[in-house]
N, C-alpha and C positions, 0 to 999 in steps of 0.2 A: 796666779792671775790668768781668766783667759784670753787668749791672744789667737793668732794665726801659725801659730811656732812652736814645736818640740811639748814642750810639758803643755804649758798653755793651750795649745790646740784638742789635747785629750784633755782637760777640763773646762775648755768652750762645749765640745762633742759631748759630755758625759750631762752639761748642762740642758743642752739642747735635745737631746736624742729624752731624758727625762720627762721636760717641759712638753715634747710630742704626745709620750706615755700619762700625763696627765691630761692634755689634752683631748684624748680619750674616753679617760676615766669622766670627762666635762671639767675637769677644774679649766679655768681661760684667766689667771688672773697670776701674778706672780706668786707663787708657794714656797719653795725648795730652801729661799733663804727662810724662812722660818724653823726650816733643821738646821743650819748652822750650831744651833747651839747647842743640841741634842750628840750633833757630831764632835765636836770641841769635848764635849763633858766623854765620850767613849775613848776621843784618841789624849787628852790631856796629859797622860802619863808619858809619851811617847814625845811629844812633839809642848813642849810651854810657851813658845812663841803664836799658839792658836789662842789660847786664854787670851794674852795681850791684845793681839790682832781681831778679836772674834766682830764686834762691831763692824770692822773697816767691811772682813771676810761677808760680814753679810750684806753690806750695801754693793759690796761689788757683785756678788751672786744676785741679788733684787736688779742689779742697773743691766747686767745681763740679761735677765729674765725677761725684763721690759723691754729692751730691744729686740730679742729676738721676739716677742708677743706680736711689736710691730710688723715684724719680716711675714712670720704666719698667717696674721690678718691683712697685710694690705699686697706683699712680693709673691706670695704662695698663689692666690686665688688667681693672680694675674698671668703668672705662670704656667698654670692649669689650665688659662682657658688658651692661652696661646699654643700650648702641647697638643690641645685640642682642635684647634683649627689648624695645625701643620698637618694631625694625623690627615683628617677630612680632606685638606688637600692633596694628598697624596694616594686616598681611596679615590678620588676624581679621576685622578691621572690614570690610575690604575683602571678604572671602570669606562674610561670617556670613549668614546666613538674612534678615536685614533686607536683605541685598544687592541691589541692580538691576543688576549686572553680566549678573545671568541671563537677563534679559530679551529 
């Protein structure tokens, strides 16, 4: 499950750092649970509590995706532009008529 904690936390990371990589590629729409079951059928042998689970495993993977979808369209952008007007104020400071860079 992802969570903020121990195991959770590297399969929150491993969801999200993904969904960036797609991003890229252009895909913007939740994906990744759609491998769930592709993953299920490779690890099966190993692990059968993923057979049973495989459903639950991809709605949580999709409910993640979509929250984080939110976080990148609406937290990111916002984020950006305020990193960007810290820097700017700080070239100010840096360049302003009090400056001794002139000197």
């Amino acid at each position: 499950m992802p969570s903020n904690e121990e195991r959770g936390y590297v399969v929150r990371k491993l969801i999200r750092r993904s969904m960036m990589h797609l991003k890229d590629l252009g895909i913007r729409e939740p994906f990744l649970y759609k491998l769930v079951n592709s993953v299920v059928v490779a690890m099966k042998g190993g692990v059968s509590e993923l057979v049973e689970r495989r459903d639950d495993i991809a709605q949580i993977v999709k409910r993640e995706e979509e929250n984080f979808l939110v976080v990148i369209e609406t937290q990111l952008p916002r984020g950006r532009g305020s990193f960007s007007e810290s820097r700017n104020l700080k070239a100010d400071k840096q360049t302003g008529p009090n400056s001794h860079s002139a000197l």
